[in-house]
C-alpha positions as CSV (number, residue, x, y, z in Angstrom):
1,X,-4.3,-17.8,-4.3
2,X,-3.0,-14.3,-4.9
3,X,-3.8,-11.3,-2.8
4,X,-5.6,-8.7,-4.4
5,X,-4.3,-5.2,-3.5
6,X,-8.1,-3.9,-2.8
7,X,-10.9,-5.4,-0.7
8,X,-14.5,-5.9,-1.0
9,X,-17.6,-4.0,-0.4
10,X,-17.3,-5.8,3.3
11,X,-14.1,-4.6,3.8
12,X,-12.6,-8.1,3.7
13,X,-9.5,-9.5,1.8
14,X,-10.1,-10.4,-2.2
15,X,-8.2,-13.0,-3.9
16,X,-7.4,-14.2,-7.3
17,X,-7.3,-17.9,-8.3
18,X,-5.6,-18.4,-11.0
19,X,-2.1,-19.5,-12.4
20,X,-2.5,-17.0,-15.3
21,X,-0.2,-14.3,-14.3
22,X,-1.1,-12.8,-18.1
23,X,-4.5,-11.9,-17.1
24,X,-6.3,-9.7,-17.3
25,X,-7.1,-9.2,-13.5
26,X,-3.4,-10.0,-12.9
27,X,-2.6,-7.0,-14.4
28,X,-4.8,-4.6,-13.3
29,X,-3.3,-5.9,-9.6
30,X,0.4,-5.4,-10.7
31,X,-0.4,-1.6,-11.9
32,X,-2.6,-0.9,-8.5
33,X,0.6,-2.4,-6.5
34,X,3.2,-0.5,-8.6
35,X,1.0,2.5,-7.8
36,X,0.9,2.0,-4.3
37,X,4.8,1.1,-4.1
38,X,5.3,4.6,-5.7
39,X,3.0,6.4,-3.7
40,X,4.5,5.2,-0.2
41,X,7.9,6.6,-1.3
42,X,6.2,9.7,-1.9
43,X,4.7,9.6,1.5
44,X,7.9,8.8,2.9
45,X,9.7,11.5,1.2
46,X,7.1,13.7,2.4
47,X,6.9,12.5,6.4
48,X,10.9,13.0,6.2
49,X,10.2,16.2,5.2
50,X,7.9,17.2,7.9
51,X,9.7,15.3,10.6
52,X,13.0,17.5,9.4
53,X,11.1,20.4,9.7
54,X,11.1,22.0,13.2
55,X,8.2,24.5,12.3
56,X,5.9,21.4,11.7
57,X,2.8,21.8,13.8
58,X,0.7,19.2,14.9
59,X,-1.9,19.5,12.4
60,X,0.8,18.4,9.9
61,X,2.5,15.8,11.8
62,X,-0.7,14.1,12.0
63,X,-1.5,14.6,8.1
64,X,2.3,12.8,7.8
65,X,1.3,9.6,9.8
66,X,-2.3,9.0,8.7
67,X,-0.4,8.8,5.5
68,X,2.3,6.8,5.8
69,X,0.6,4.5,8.4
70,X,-2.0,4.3,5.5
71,X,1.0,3.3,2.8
72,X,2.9,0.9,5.1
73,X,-0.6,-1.1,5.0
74,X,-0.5,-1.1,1.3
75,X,2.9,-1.8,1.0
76,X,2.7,-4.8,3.8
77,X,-0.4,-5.6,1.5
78,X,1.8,-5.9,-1.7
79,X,4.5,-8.1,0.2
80,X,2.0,-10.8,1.3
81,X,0.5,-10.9,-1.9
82,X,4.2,-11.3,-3.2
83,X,4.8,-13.7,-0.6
84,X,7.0,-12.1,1.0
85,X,4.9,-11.1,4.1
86,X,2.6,-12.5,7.0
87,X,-0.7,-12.1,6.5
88,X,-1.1,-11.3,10.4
C-alpha cells in the first residue's frame, strides 16, 4: 500500500494498492511529491532568508513557519510513502 501525497474529503490518509508503479495514479503521486519536494526547498530558502534578516518582524516570521511547518509535513508525507519514514 502506497501513501498517497493528498487526503480525503475527511481529511484522512489515501492509499494506493497496486504493484503498478506505471500507472496512471502512480504518476500523478510522483509529480505531486516532486512538487512538494521542490516547494519545501523553496520554503527553506525563503525562512533562511527571513531568519538572516534582522529587520524581520513578526508578521513575517510567522508567514516563514506556517510555511515550512506546512512543507516538513509534506516532505515527512513523501518519506513514509517512500518508506523511508514513520507514519507516527
Amino acid at each position: 500500500m502506497r501513501l498517497l501525497p493528498w487526503t480525503g474529503t475527511d481529511g484522512k490518509p489515501c492509499y494506493l494498492s497496486t504493484d503498478d508503479s506505471d500507472s496512471l495514479l502512480s504518476h500523478l503521486a510522483d509529480d505531486i511529491e516532486a512538487a512538494q519536494l521542490a516547494s519545501a526547498e523553496q520554503v527553506l530558502a525563503g525562512a533562511r532568508a527571513v531568519l538572516n534578516d534582522p529587520k524581520s518582524g513578526e508578521r513575517a516570521v510567522r508567514f516563514a513557519l506556517t510555511r515550512a511547518v506546512e512543507s516538513l509535513g509534506d516532505v515527512l508525507r513523501v518519506a513514509v510513502s517512500r518508506g523511508e519514514g514513520d507514519a507516527r
